[in-house]
C-alpha positions as CSV (number, residue, x, y, z in Angstrom):
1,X,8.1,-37.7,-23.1
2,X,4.9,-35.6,-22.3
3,X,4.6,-36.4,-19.2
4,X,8.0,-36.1,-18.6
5,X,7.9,-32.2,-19.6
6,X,4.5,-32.0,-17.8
7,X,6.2,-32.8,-14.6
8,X,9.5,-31.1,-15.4
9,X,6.8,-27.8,-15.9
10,X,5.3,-28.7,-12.5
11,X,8.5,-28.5,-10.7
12,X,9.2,-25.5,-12.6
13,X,6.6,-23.7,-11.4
14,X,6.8,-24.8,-7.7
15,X,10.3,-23.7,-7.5
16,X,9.4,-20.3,-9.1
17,X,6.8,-20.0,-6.3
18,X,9.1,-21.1,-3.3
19,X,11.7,-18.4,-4.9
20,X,9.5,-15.5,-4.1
21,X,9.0,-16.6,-0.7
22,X,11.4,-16.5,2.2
23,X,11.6,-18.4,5.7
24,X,10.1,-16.4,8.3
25,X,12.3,-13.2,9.9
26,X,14.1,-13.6,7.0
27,X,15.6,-9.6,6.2
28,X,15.2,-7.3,3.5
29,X,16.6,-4.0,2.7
30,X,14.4,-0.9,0.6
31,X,16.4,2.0,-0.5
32,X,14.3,4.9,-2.0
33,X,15.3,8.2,-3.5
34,X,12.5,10.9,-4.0
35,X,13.6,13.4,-6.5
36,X,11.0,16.7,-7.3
37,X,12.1,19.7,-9.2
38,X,10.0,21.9,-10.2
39,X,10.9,25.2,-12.3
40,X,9.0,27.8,-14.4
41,X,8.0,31.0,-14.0
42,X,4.4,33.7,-14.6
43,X,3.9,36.9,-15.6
44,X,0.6,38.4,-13.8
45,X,-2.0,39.9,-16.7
46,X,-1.4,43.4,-15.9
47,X,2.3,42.9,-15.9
48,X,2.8,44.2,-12.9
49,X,4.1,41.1,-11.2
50,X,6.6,38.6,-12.2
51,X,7.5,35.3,-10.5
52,X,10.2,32.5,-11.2
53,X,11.7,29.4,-9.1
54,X,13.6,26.8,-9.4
55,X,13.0,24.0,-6.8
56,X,15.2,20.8,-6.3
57,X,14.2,18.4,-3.1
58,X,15.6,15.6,-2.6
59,X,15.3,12.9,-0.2
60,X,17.0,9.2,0.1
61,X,15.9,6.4,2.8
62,X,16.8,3.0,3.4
63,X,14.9,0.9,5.2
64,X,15.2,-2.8,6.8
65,X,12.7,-5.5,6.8
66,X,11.6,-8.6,8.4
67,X,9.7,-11.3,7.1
68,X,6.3,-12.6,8.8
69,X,5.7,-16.0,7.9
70,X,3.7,-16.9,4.2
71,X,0.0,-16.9,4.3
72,X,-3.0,-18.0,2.7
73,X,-4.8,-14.6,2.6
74,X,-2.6,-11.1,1.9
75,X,-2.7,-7.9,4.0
76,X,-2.2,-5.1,1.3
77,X,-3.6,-7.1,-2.0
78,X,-7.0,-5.5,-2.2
79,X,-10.3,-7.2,-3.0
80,X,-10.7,-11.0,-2.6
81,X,-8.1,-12.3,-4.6
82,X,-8.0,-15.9,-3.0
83,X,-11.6,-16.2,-3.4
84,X,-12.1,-16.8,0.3
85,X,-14.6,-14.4,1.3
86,X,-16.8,-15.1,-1.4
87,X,-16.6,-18.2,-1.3
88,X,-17.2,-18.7,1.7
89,X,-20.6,-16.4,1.4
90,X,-21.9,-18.0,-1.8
91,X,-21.3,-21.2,0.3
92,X,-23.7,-20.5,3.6
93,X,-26.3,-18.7,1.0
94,X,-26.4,-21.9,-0.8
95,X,-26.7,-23.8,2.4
96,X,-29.2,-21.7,4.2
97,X,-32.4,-22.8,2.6
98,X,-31.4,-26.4,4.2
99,X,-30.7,-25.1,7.5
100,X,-33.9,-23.2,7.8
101,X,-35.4,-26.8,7.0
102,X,-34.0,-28.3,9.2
103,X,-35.2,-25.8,11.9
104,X,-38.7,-27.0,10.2
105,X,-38.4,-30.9,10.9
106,X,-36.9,-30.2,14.2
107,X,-40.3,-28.4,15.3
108,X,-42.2,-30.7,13.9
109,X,-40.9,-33.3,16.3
110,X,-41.7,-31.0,19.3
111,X,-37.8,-30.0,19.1
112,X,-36.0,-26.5,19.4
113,X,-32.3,-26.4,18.2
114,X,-31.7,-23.3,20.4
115,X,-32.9,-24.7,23.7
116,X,-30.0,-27.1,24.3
117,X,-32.2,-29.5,26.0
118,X,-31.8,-33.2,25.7
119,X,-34.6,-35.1,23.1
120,X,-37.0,-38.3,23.7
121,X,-36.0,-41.4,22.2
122,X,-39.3,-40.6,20.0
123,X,-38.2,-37.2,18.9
124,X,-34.9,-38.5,17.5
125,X,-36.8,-41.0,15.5
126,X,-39.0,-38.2,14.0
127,X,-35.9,-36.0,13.4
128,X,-34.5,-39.1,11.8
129,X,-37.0,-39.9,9.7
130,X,-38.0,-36.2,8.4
131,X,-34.2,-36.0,7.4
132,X,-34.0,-39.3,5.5
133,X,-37.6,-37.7,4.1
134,X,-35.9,-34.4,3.1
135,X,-32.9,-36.1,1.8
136,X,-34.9,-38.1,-0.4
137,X,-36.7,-35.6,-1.8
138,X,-34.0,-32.3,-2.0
139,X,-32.2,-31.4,-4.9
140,X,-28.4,-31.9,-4.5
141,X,-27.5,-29.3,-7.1
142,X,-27.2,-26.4,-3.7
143,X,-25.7,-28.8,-1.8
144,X,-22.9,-30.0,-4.3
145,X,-22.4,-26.5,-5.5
146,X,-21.6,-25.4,-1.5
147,X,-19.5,-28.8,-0.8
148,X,-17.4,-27.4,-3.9
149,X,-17.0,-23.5,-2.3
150,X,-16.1,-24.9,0.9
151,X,-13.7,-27.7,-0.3
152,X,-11.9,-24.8,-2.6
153,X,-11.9,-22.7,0.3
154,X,-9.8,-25.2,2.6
155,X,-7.7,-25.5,-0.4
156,X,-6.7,-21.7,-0.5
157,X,-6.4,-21.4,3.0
158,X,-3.9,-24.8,3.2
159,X,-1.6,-22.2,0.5
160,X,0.9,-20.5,1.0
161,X,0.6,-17.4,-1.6
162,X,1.3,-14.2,0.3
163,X,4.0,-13.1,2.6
164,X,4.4,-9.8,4.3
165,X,7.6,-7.8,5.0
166,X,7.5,-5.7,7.7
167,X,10.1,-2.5,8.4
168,X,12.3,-2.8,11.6
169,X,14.1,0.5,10.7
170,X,14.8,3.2,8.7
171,X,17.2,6.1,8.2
172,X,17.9,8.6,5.3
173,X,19.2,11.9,3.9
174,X,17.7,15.3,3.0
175,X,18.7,18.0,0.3
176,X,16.8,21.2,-0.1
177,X,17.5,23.2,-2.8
178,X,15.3,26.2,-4.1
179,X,14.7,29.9,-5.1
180,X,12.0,32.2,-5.8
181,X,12.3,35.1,-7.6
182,X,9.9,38.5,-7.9
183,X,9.7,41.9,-9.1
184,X,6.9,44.0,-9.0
185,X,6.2,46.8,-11.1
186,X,3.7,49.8,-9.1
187,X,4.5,52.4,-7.1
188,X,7.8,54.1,-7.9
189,X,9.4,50.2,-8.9
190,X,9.8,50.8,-12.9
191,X,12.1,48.7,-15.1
192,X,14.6,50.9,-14.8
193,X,14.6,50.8,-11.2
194,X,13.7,47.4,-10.2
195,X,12.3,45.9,-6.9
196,X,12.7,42.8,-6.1
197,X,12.8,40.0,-4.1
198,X,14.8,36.6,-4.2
199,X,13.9,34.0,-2.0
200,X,16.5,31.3,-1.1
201,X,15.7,27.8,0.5
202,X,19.1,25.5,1.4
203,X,19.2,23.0,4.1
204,X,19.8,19.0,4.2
205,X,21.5,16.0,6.2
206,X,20.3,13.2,7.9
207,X,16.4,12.6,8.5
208,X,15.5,13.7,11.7
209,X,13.7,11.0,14.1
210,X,10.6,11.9,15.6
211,X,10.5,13.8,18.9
212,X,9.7,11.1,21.8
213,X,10.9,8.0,19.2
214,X,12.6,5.0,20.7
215,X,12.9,3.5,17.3
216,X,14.0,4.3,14.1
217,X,10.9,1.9,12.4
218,X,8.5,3.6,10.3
219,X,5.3,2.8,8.7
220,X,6.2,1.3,5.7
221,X,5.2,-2.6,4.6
222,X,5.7,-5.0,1.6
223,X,3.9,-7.8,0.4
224,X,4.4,-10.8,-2.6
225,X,1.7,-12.4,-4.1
226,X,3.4,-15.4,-5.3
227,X,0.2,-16.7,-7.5
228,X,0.3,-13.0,-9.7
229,X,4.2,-12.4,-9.3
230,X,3.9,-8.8,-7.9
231,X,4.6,-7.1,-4.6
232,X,2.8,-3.8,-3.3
233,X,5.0,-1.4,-1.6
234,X,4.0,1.0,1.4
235,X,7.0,3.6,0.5
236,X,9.1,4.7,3.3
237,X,8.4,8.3,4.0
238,X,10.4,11.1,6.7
239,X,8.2,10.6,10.1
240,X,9.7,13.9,11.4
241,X,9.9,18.1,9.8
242,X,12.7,18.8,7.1
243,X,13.8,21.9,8.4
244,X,15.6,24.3,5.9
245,X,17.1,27.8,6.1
246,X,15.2,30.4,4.2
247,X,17.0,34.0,3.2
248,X,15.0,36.6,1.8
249,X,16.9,39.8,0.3
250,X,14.3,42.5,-1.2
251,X,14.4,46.1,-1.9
252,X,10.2,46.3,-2.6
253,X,8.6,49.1,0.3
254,X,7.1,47.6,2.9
255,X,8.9,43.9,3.1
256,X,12.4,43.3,5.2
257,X,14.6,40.8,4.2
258,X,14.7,37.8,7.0
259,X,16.2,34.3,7.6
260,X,14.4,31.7,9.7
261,X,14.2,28.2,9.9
262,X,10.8,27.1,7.8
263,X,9.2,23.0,7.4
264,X,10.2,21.7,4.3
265,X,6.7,21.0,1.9
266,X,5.5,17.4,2.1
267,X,7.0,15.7,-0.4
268,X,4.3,12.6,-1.1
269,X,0.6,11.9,-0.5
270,X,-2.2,9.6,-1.2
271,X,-1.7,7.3,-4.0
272,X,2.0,8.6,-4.3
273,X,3.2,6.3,-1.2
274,X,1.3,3.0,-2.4
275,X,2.6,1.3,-5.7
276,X,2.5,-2.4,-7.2
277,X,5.0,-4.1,-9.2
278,X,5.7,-6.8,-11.1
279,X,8.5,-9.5,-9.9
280,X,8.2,-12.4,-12.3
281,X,12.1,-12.8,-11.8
282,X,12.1,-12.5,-8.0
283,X,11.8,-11.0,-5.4
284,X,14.7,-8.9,-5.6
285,X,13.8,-6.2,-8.0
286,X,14.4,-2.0,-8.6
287,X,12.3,0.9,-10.6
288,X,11.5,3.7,-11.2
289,X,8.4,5.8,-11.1
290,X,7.6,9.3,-12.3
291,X,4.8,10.9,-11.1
292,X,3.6,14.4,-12.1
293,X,2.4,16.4,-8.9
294,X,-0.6,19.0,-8.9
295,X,0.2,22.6,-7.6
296,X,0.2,26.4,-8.1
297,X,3.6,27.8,-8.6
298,X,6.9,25.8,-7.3
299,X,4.5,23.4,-5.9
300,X,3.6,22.1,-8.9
301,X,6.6,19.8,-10.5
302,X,7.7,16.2,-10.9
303,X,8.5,13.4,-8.4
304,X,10.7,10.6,-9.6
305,X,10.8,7.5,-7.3
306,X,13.8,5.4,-7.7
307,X,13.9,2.2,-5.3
308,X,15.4,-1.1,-4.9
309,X,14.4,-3.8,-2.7
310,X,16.8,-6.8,-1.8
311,X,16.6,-10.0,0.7
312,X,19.8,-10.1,2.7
């Protein structure tokens, strides 16, 4: 009976692991909405300026995906999580003290490694002999210790733990939604007779694509880790200017009311574009993410990031 359930869990396990891959070129679909509002308003300590806005942006993309074939060693996990690199470097630091050895014996017999020329009959017997010597005499604890790094890094690199989605395409809409609000009190502007001005932001519709693109692809990349269950996610972003029309009405002295085409503010950076989930049931999986943003005024708000990736 035990081992009966300890093979039934082994088969368990490697068809969870061959779930979260797919065959390579397999496709994938990410949809992502970005959602940041902002609203508030500030009172200048001499009271003789007060601001308010209100500021809704909104901005939906959905993006295909192909898949590269699994590998042994990912492309967006960071540090060494097979173990190969260090492995690998514990493995020739262990194995150098031997190596620089047997540069020593090699002299000895009148040979150099590097030279490439062709050795006496005599000189292979002494290079024979001073290794059987050395062997004899070494400690194998080095030597067994780097047989062990190097047979566990074949090992990792014969898996087949990480596979990497690359985009093909992507298109998306745009909504932009705002106003900002002031009144000033100097001069002859008095509550009684107010000046003010109101600043309105509207515009929206499909992404634009970047001037001189052939493709819609974008720069946006997902990766499994079968072994930890997660996937990292290079978020989609707009590669081109959200334009928007501003109208500004105001009756303050010295401004003029105007309406012009502005750029829409950047609506992610840094960390914000880069996230890792967890997908113990899959690889098809959905979130969401809220992520309060720094700024003065309307530019300081929240982003919610709702997103759902599915295989085709």
């Amino acid at each position: 009976m035990k081992i009966a359930m300890a093979l039934l869990l082994v088969a368990f396990a490697a068809s969870a692991h061959a779930e979260l891959l797919a065959p390579k070129g397999a496709k994938g679909q990410l949809k992502v909405e970005y959602v940041f509002v902002s609203s508030g308003g500030y009172t200048a300590p001499a009271k003789d300026v007060i601001t308010k806005w209100r500021v809704r942006r909104v901005v939906d993309i959905t993006a295909q995906y192909a898949a590269d074939a699994p590998a042994a060693v990912g492309t967006l996990h960071t540090g060494d999580t097979a173990g190969v690199e260090s492995r690998t470097k514990n493995a020739a630091k262990k194995m150098e003290p031997m190596a620089m050895d047997m540069y020593a014996v090699a002299a000895k017999c009148g040979v150099s490694l590097e030279s490439g020329n062709d050795i006496t009959k005599a000189q292979e017997a002494c290079i024979e002999k001073g290794v059987s010597d050395y062997g004899n005499n070494m400690q194998m604890t080095d030597i067994e210790s780097a047989r062990a790094d190097v047979a566990a890094v074949n090992e990792t690199m014969k898996s087949k733990r990480f596979q990497l989605w690359q985009i093909t395409s992507q298109s998306g809409t745009y909504q932009v939604d705002e106003e900002h609000h002031r009144q000033v009190f100097e001069m002859t502007c008095t509550a009684a007779k107010t000046c003010k001005r109101s600043d309105v932001r509207k515009g929206g519709g499909p992404i634009p694509t970047p001037p001189g693109a052939k493709s819609g692809a974008g720069f946006s990349l997902l990766e499994v880790d079968t072994v930890n269950k997660d996937m990292v996610i290079v978020l989609p972003v707009p590669l081109a200017p959200l334009s928007y029309t501003q109208t500004v009405t105001t009756n303050i002295p010295d401004e003029t009311g105007s309406t012009k085409q502005s750029v829409a503010p950047v609506l992610l950076g840094g960390d914000m574009q880069r996230m890792t989930v967890s997908i113990p049931g899959g690889v098809t999986s959905s979130g969401t993410q809220t992520i309060p943003v720094k700024g003065d005024g309307a530019e300081g708000g929240t982003l919610t990031v709702n997103w759902k990736f599915t295989r085709l």
